[in-house]
C-alpha positions in Angstrom: 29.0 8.9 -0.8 26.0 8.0 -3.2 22.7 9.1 -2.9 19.8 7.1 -0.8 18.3 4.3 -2.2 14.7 5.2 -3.1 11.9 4.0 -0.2 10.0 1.0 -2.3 6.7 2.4 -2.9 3.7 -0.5 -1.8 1.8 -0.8 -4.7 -2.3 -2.1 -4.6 -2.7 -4.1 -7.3 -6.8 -3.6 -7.5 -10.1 -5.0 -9.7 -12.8 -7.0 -9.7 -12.5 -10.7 -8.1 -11.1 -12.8 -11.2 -8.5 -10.4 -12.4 -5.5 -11.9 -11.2 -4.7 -9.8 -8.3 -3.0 -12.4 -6.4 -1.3 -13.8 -9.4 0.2 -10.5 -10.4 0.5 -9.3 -6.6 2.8 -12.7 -5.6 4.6 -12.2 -8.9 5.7 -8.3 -8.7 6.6 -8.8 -4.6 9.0 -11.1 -6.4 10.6 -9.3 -8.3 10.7 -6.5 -6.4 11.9 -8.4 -3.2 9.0 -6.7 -0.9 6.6 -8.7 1.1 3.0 -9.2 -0.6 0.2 -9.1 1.6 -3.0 -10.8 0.4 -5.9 -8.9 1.6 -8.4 -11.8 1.5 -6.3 -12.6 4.4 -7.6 -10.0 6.1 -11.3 -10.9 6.1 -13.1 -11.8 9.1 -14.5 -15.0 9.4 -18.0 -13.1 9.2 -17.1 -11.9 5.9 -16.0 -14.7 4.3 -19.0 -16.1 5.3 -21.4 -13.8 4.4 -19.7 -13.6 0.7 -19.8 -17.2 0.4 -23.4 -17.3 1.1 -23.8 -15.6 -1.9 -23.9 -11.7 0.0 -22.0 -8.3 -1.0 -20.1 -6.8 1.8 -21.5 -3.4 2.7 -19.3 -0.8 3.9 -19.5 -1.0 7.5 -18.5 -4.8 6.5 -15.6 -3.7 4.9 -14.2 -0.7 7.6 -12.5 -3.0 9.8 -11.0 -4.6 7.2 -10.2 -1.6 5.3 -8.2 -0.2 8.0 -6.5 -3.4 9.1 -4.6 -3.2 5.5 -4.0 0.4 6.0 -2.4 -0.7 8.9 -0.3 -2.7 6.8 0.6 0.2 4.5 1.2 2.3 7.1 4.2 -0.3 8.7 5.4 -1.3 5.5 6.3 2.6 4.4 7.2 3.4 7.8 9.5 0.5 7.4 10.7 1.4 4.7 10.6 -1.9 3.3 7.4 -1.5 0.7 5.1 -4.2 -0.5 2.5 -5.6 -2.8 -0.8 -6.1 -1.4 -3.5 -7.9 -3.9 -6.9 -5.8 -2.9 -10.0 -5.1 -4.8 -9.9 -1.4 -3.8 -13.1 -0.9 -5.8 -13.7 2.5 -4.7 -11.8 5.4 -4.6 -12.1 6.2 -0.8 -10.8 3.1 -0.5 -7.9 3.8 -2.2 -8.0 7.8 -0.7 -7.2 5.9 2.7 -4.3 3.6 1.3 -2.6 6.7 0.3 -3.1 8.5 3.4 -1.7 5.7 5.1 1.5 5.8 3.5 3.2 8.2 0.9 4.0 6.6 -2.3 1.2 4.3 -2.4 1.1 3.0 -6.3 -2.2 1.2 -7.7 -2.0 -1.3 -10.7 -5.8 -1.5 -11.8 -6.3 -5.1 -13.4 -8.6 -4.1 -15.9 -11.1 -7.1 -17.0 -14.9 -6.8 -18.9 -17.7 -8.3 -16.5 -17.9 -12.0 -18.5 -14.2 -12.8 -18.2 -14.0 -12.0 -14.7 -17.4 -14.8 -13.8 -16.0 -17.1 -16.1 -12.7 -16.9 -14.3 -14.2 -16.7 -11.0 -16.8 -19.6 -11.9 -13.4 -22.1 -12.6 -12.0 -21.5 -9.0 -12.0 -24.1 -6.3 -11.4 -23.3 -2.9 -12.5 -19.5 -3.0 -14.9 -18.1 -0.8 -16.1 -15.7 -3.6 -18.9 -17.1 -5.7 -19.3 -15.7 -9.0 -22.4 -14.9 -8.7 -20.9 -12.0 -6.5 -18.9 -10.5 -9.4 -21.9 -8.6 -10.8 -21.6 -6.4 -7.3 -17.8 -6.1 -7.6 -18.7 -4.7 -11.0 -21.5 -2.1 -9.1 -19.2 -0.9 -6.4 -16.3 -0.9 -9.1 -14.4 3.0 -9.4 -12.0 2.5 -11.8 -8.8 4.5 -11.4 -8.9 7.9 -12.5 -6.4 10.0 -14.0 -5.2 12.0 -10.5 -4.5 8.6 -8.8 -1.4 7.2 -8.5 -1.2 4.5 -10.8 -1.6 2.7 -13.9 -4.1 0.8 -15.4 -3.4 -2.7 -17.4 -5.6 -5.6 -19.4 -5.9 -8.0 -16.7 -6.2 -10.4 -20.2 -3.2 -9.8 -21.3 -1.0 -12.7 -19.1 0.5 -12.4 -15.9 4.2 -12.2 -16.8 3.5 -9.4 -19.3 1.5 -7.6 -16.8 4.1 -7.6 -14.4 6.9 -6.4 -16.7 4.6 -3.5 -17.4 4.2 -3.4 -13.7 7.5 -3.2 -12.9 8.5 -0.7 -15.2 5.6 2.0 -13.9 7.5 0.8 -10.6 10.5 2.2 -11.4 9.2 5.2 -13.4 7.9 6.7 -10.1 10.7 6.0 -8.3 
């Protein structure tokens, strides 16, 4: 008799609006056959709409929100399925409650400098976030520090490469 396949972690692939969360997150649920949550999704109408006016969430904003994908965590390691969720996660406690909520939580910080991530933002259609919002993604931003779980890649460096890099921290945890 073998030994036990290894729970799939749910990694948080994180950064500022612009860095290709969803692009990376929808790619490395793919390849990893795990369900990818998008946590825009997740938003209250309230929120969306005070972002697209052109105003920063504050944290009592973001608590409901914040636990809802904890919630998501939380089933998806209790599952013992895994996932990808796309999420800023721009500050640690954030992240300190996605890996309460479930053990093995894995973040892949998207890095990207300030200008790339407006111009990138700027060229979306159909996005709630305005770029003139990225300057306050970039003030409430806590990059990923060396005790957290997780890795930290060039958000500029393409999608497919990012998520061979991805992958491979993926399975080096496992």
């Amino acid at each position: 008799m073998g030994a036990a396949s290894p729970v799939p972690p749910v990694v948080v692939v994180m950064g500022v609006s612009g860095a290709g969360k969803s692009t990376v997150g929808r790619l490395l649920a793919d390849r990893l056959a795990v369900p990818f949550a998008e946590a825009d999704d997740f938003h209250s109408a309230a929120n969306r709409a005070k972002m697209a006016a052109g105003r920063p969430l504050d944290d009592e904003d973001r608590r409901p929100w914040l636990l809802s994908l904890a919630d998501w965590i939380r089933e998806a390691t209790a599952s013992g399925r895994g996932g990808v969720m796309a999420c800023s996660a721009l500050k640690r406690e954030y992240r300190d409650l996605f890996r309460r909520a479930g053990a093995g939580v894995l973040f892949l910080y998207l890095a990207l400098d300030r200008a790339s991530a407006a111009q990138r933002v700027d060229g979306r259609r159909g996005h709630f976030m305005p770029a003139l919002l990225v300057d306050s993604q970039y003030a409430t931003l806590e990059p990923l520090q060396p005790d957290e779980p997780g890795v930290t890649l060039d958000a500029t460096a393409g999608a497919p490469s990012i998520v061979d890099e991805a992958a491979h921290a993926v399975r080096a945890t496992g």
